[in-house]
Structures are given as structure tokens and as C-alpha cells.
N, C-alpha and C positions, 0 to 999 in steps of 0.2 A: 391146387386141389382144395376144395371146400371141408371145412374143419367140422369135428362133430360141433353136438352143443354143447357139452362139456368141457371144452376146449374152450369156446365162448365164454364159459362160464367161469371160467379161470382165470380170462384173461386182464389183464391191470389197466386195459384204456375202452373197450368194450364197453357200449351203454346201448341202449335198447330204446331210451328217447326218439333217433333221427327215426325209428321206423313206428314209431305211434303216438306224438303228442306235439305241442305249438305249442309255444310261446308268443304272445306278441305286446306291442306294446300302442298307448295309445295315438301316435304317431303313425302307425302299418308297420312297422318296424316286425319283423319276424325273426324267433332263434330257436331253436332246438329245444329249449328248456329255459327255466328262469333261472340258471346260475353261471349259461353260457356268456361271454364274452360282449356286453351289451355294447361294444363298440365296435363290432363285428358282425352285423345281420347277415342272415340268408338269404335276404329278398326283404320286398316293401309290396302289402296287397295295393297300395294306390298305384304300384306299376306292374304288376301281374296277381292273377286271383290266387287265391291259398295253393287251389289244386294243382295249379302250372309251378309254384314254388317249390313242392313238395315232390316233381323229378326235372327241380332243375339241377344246371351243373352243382351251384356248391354244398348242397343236400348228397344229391349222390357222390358228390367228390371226400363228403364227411363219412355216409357209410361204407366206401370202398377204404377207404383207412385202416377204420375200423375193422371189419373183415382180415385185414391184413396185418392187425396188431402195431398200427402204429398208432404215436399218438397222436390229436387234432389239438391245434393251435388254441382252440377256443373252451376247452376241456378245462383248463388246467387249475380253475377254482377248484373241481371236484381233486382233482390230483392231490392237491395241496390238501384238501381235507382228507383224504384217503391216509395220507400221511400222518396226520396229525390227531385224529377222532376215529377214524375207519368206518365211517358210516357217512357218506356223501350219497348226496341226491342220484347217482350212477346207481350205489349199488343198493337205495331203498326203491328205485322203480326195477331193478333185476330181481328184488324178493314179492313187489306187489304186485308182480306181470310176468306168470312161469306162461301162461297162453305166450307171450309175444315171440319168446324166443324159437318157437317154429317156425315164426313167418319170417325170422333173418336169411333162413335157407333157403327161402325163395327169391332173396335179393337176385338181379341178374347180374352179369358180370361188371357193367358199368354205375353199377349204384343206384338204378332204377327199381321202383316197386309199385308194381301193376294196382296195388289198391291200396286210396287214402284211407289208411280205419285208424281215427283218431279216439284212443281211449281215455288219454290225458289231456284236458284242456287246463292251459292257464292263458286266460286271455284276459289283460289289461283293456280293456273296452274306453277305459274314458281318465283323463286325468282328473278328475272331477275330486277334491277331498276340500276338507273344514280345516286341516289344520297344517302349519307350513314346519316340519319337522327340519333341525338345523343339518341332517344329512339328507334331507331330500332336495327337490329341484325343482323348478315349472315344468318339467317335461315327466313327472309323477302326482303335482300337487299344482291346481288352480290355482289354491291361493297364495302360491310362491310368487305369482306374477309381476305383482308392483316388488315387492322386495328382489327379484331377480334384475330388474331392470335399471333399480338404484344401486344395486351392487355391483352388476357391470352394463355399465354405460355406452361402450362399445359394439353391446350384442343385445341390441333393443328388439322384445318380441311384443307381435301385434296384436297376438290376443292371448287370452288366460285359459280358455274350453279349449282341450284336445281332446277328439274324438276319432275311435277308428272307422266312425261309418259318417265321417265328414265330406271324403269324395267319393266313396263306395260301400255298398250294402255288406258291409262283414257277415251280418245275421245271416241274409239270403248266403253267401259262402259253405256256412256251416249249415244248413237246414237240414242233409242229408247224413251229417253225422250222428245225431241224437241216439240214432241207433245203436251208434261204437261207443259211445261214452261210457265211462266205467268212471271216472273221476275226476271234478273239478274243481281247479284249486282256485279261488276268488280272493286278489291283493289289490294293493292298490294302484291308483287313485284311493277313495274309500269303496267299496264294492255296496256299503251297506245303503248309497244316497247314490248308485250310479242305477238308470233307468235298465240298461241292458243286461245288468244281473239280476233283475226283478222279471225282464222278458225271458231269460232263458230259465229261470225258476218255471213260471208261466206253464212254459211249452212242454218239460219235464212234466211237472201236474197233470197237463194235458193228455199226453199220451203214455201216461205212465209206469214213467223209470224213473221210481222215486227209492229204488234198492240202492243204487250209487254209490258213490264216496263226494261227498260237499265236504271240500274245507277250508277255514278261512284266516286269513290273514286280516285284522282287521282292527279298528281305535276303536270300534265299539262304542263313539258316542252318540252315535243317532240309531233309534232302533224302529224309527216310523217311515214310509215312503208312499205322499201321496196320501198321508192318514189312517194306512194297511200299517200294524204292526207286523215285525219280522216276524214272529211265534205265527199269524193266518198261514207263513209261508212255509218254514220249518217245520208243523205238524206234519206235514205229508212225507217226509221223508226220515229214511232208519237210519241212516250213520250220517252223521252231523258232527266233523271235530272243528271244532271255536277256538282259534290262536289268538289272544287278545296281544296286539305288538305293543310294546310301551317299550320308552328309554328311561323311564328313573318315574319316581314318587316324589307325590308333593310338588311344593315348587320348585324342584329343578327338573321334576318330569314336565311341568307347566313351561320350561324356560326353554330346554332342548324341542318340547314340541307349540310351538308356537300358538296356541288359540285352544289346548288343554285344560278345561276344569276337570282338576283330578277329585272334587267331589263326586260330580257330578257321574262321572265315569263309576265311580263307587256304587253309586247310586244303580248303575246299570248293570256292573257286575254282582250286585246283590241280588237285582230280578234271576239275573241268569241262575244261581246259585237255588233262589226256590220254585221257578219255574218248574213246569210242569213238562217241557223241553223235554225230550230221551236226547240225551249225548253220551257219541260214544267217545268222545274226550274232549275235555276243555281244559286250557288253562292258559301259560302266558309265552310268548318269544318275546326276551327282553333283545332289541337292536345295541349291539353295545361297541362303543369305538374311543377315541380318547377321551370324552367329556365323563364320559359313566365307569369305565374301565374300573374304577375304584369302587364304585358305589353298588356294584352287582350284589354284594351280600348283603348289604343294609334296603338296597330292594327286594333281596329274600325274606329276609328280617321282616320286613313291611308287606310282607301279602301272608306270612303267618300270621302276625296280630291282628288283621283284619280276617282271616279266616276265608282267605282266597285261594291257599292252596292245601293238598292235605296234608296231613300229620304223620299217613299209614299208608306205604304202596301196596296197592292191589293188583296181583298176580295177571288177572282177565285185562280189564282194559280202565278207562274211565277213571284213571289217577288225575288229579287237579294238580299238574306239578308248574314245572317254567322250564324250557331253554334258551339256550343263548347263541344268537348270529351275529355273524361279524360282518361288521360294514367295512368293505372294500375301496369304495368307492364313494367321494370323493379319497384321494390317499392320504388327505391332511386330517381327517376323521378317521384311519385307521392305526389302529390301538401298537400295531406291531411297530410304528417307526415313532414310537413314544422311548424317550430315555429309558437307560436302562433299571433307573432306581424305583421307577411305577412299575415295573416287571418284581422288583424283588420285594418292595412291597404289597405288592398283590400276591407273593406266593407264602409272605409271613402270614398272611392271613387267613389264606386259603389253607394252611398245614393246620391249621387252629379250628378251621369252619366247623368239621364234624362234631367236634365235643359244643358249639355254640347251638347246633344244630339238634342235637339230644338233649342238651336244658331247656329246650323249646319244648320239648317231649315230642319231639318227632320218631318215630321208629328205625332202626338200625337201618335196611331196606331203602328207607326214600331219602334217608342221610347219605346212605352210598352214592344213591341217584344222583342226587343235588349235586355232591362234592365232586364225582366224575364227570357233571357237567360243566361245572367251574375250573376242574384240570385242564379241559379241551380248550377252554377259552385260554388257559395260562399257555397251555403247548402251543395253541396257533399264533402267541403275540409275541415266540419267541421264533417264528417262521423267517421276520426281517430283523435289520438291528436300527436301530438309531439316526434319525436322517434329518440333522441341522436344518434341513433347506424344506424338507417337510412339514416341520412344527414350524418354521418360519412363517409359512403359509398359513399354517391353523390360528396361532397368533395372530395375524393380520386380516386374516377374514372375518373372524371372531371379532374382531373390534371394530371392523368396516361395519358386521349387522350387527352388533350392539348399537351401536351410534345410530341405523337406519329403525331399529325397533325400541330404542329410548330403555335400552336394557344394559345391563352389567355385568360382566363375568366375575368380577372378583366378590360382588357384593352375593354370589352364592357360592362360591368358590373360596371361603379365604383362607381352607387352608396350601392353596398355593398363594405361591410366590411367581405371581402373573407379571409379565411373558417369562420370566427367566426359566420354573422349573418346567418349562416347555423347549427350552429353545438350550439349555444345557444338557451334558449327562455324565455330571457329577454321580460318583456313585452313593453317596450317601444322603440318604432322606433326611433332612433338618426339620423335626414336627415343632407348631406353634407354640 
């Protein structure tokens, strides 16, 4: 017997993605959402078109699950953050999409649903980016390519462009959705130098649905395409929120992302700041895993002095704040199987933040914010413990692409104790 929606709405595995949004990647690689299980697609458009993937078997085998309150394999990032933040991508598309949840009870018995109305697009169109971030990959970033291939040598790829309309027209796929769209999240690749997020700009202009939701994940260092600045394209539209991703300041933001002038990026995050731009929010998702783990509040510290975030939260919208994601993936970059003494050092600091944070003359309000964002990060790095054979690996990789990019870890790094306070978990921190 089919449940009310209340029922729905209660329930702890329940998500509202399988029945109106794509994910893909630039590959054709397709998933429910960008925080599903990226080693686990649904389908690939180069071997059936969106529409056929969208009732095939393991689409419909994910929302008959669901329906029935179990949980899906490929869910369980959201779980785990449900756990530990309580506010996973699950259940911020259950608050920004009360229309969808009518149309679950139209599902048919097998998991079929008569009509594709895609409201959320996130579609990875191109690996196409300027800068080789040390958690990223060649199957997100171009110009990972040569350094992917020197690092391993066994899994030699033939080119650098991935494109998803390499063997098939993607665009033609979607032409008939423009209509459903209500939201598009743009990540990378870079989005802001990729051709096909300037087409569907275009096309929005065109017949205009420029009420939307634009939002973006983005390095923000190129803001010209073709000699069009971004600003010809953003005046048309009203809700515009700008996530600028950064892993760290200075040069060790320069070091983690590979091909970073963090002047230069200043530079750009200044325009944005007196731009003439209507946003209805801007500010930063710092990516944070072992290398920054420590460094998150003195990247706080450094977007107050520069005057990139505010001082004052504001009730409406349009606060200039920061938060913080966790890289999962690779698992030698994930911050949880870090010893346990960066765990308790990260939390002497964090019990301290708030009063660091008021000498700044920040306001009570966006102290709390900040600080309950930096707990989340503390709660979810205590999700795994410690795994020798982990940081074994981050150790060794880490010195494979220092060696391949004529770089150093310890030379920004020194207050470790490289590899040991990586690869031990002594519990007590010995500072220089």
C-alpha cells in the first residue's frame, strides 16, 4: 500500500533526486545526484540516451527502494552526513522541491515514471579546468593529464579533453527540458572556460527562464569566454549564488591546487565584491581533507583581512560567509583516517575559534555560523579512526607528485614531522 507524503517525508532514506535531476559526468557516466556513489553509475549516455536511462532497471530499482523505506547502496554519503551535520543534499532538495513530492505517487509499481521533468541539472559537460588540484584527477581536470600518467605508469590515458558530447549530442538529449528546469548547479571541470555552459546560458537567455536557480561551484579564475565577460551573461538572470572552491591561501592554496595565482584570484574576487552583479549569495566552499584539515581557521582568518567574508549575518539571504566539504575520495586525502592527535588538535582550536572570531569584530550570529560549521567538519573526521595503511599511501603519493611537479611538502609544511606524523598515532602532538 502506497504511503501518504508525510510518511515520505519522515522517512531516513527517502530522496526526491531519482524522480527529477541527473547528474553526469564528463565521461556519460550518469548518477542520481553529485554525492551518489561515483563508482556506481546508472547508465552511460554513449550507450543509451538520458531518456532510456531514466526507466531503466537500476533507476527504477533505486526508487522502488526507496518507496519502500530501504536504504540504496549508493546513498550512504548523504547517511553519513545526515549523521553528523543533518543537513545532506537528501534533505536540502526535499525543502527546495515540496512540487516534486506529488509526483512520487505517481511512481508505478516497478519504479517507472511516465515523464522525464528534470528540475535539477548538474551536469559535468567537460573536464576542461586550468588548474590540477592535488584531490582531483584527469577524469575532472585536463590538466591532470601529463601528471596522471607519470604518476601511474601502468594506466596510460590517450588524451586530456573529456567531453560528454564526444560520441553523442548531450545538448540535443536535453533540449526539451529547459522547460523543467528550475536549477543548475555548474562544477567542474571549470564551468567558467567550459563552451557548453556558455550554450546553455545562451539558450535560457533565449527563451527566457532566467528566474532560475544558477549555482556555482567554481576557481573563479577566468572570468572571459571568447572575450564575453561573465557579468554580459549573469545580468540576465535573478538568483545567482557563486561558491568560490578554494583549499587553502597563499602558497599552500597555490601548492594543493596546482596552476593557482592566489593574487590573481584576489584580484577577481575583488571585481565580484563591487560588481554591479545582484547575488543572492556569494561566498567560499573551502574542499578540506588532510593537507588543510589544520589550516581551515587561519583560512577564515584570511578572507576576514582581506574582506571577503562578512563580519554581520544577515537574517534574508546574501551573507558572504564559507563552508566546508569533505573530500572523500581519493581515501588517502580523507581527513577521517588522519591520527588521532590532528583530531584533538583541531578541536583545541576550534573550542577557542569563537572568542578569535569576536576580536575580529565579527558579530555573535555569524561567530555561531562559522563555528557550527567547523564542528561539522570536527564531527565528520571523527566518523573513521586511523588507518596506518591510508596515510601510508598519502605519504607516498605525496612524494611521488612532489618529485613529478619539482615541489616539497615539508618546505610548506614544517610544522610536521614528514612522513612520521602521518603514518603514526601517537597521541600527543609535539609542536616545533
Amino acid at each position: 500500500m502506497r504511503k501518504s507524503i508525510q510518511e515520505y517525508k519522515r522517512s531516513g532514506v527517502m530522496c526526491l533526486a531519482p524522480w527529477m535531476s541527473a547528474h553526469t559526468f564528463p565521461n556519460g557516466d550518469v548518477f542520481p545526484c553529485c554525492v551518489w556513489d561515483c563508482d556506481h553509475p546508472i547508465g552511460n549516455i554513449n550507450d543509451k540516451p538520458l531518456p532510456e536511462i531514466w526507466n531503466d532497471e537500476p533507476l527504477k530499482d533505486i526508487r522502488k527502494k526507496m518507496l519502500n523505506d530501504e536504504e540504496v547502496e549508493g546513498c550512504k554519503r548523504c547517511y553519513t552526513i545526515d549523521m553528523t551535520t543533518g543537513y545532506s543534499l537528501r534533505n536540502k532538495i526535499a525543502k527546495d522541491y515540496p512540487v516534486a513530492w506529488d509526483e512520487i505517487l505517481d511512481t508505478k509499481e516497478d519504479g517507472e515514471v511516465d515523464d522525464m521533468k528534470l528540475r535539477l541539472w548538474d551536469f559535468r559537460l567537460s573536464n576542461f579546468c586550468n588548474l590540477r588540484c592535488r584531490s582531483c584527477g584527469p577524469d575532472l581536470s585536463s590538466s591532470w593529464f601529463k601528471d596522471s600518467n607519470a604518476l601511474y605508469p601502468k594506466r596510460q590515458l590517450d588524451k586530456a579533453l573529456i567531453t560528454v558530447n564526444d560520441k553523442v549530442s548531450f545538448m540535443d538529449m536535453i533540449k526539451d527540458q529547459y522547460q523543467y528546469v528550475e536549477e543548475i548547479y555548474f562544477a567542474g571541470g571549470e564551468p567558467l572556460s567550459t563552451p557548453e555552459h556558455f550554450q546553455i546560458l545562451e539558450e535560457l537567455i533565449r527563451i527566457g527562464n532566467t528566474d532560475i536557480r544558477l549555482r556555482y561551484s567554481t576557481n573563479f579564475t577566468n572570468l572571459t569566454f571568447k572575450g564575453k565577460h561573465i557579468s554580459e551573461y549573469w545580468k540576465h538572470f535573478s538568483h545567482l549564488e557563486v561558491l568560490v572552491s578554494l583549499d587553502g591561501v597563499g602558497v599552500k592554496g597555490e601548492y594543493i591546487r596546482k596552476g593557482l595565482d592566489y593574487d590573481s584570484l584576489i584580484v577577481n574576487l575583488k571585481w565580484l565584491n563591487d560588481s554591479n552583479i545582484k547575488l543572492f549569495s556569494a561566498g567560499f566552499v573551502v574542499t578540506y581533507g588532510v593537507m588543510n584539515y589544520l589550516d581551515l581557521f587561519d583560512i577564515v582568518l584570511d578572507f576576514i583581512d582581506r574582506d571577503l567574508i562578512d563580519l554581520n549575518y544577515r537574517q534574508d539571504s546574501g551573507t558572504r560567509g564559507a563552508i566546508f566539504s569533505p573530500i572523500y575520495g581519493p581515501d588517502y586525502y580523507d581527513c577521517r583516517f588522519l591520527p588521532d592527535k590532528f583530531k584533538t588538535k583541531f578541536k583545541l582550536r576550534l573550542d577557542g575559534f569563537f572568542d578569535e572570531l569576536i576580536d575580529k569584530g565579527m558579530d555573535k550570529d555569524m561567530a555561531i555560523f562559522l563555528v557550527s560549521e567547523l564542528q561539522k567538519v570536527h564531527n565528520n573526521s571523527l566518523t573513521e579512526s586511523f588507518s596506518k595503511q591510508v596515510m601510508n599511501n598519502f605519504v607516498s603519493t605525496t612524494r611521488k607528485l612532489d618529485e613529478i611537479r619539482k615541489e616539497k611538502f615539508q618546505d610548506l609544511y614544517p610544522e610536521f614531522s614528514f612522513p612520521l606524523d602521518f603514518i603514526t598515532n601517537e597521541k600527543i602532538w609535539i609542536a616545533n
